[in-house]
NUPATOR-271878 format. One record per residue (C-alpha): residue number from 1; x negated, y, z. Coordinates in nm, 2 decimals. Layout:
% residues N
+-----+--------+--------+--------+
: pos :     px :     py :     pz :
+-----+--------+--------+--------+
: NUM :      X :      Y :      Z :
...
+-----+--------+--------+--------+
***
This chain:
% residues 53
+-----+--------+--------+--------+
: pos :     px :     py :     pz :
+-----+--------+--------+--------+
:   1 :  -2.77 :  -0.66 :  -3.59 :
:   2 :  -2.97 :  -0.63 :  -3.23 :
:   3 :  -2.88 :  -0.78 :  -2.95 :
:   4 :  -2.76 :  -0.60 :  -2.68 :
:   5 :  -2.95 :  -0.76 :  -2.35 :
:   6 :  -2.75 :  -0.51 :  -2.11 :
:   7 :  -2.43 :  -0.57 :  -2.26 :
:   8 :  -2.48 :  -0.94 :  -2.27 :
:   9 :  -2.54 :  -0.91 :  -1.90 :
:  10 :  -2.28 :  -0.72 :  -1.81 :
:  11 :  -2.03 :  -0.94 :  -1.99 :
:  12 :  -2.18 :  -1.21 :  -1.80 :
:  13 :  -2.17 :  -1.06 :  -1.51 :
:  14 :  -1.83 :  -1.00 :  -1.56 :
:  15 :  -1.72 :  -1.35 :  -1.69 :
:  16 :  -1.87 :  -1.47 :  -1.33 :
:  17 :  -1.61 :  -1.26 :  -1.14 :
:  18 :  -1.33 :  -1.34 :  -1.34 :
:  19 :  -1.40 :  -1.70 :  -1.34 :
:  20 :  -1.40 :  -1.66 :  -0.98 :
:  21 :  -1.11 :  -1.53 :  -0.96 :
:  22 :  -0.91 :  -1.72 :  -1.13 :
:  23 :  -1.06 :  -2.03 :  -0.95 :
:  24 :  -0.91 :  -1.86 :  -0.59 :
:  25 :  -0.60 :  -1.73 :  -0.78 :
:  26 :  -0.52 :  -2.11 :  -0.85 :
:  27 :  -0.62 :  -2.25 :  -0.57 :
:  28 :  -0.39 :  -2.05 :  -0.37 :
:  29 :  -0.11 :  -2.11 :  -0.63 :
:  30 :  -0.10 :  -2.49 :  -0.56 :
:  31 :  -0.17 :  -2.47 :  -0.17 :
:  32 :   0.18 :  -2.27 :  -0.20 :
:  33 :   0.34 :  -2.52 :  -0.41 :
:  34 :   0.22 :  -2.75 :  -0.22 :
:  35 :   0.38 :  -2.63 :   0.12 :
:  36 :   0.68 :  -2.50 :  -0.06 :
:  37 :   0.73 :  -2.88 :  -0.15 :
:  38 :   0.63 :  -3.05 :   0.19 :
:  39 :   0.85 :  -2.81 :   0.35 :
:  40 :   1.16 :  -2.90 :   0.12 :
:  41 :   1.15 :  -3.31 :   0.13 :
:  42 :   1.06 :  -3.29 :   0.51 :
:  43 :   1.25 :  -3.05 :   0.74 :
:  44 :   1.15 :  -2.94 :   1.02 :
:  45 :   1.31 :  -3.05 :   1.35 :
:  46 :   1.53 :  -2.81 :   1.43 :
:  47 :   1.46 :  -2.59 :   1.75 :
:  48 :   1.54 :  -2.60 :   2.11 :
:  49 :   1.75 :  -2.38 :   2.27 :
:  50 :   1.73 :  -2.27 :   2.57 :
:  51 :   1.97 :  -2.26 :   2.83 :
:  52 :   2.17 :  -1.94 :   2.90 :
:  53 :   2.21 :  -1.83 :   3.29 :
+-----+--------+--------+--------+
***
């Protein structure tokens, strides 16, 4: 059986973008894990309020 040279560059093509994808996807994924956590073990000060007149 042939090759397909259009198929196999479609494919690979595709296999590009989806790699990409999943590299942003992740990257995202621990950034927000990441602050979910910082936020958790250090609370922020809480705010200042201000006077009423």
């Amino acid at each position: 059986m042939k090759k397909n040279p259009f198929l196999s560059m479609w494919l690979s093509g595709a296999n590009a973008v989806v790699g990409s994808t999943r590299g942003r996807a992740t990257a995202q994924a621990k950034r927000q894990v990441s602050n979910f956590w910082s936020a958790a073990l250090a609370p922020s000060k809480p705010k200042k309020r201000r006077a009423r007149r």
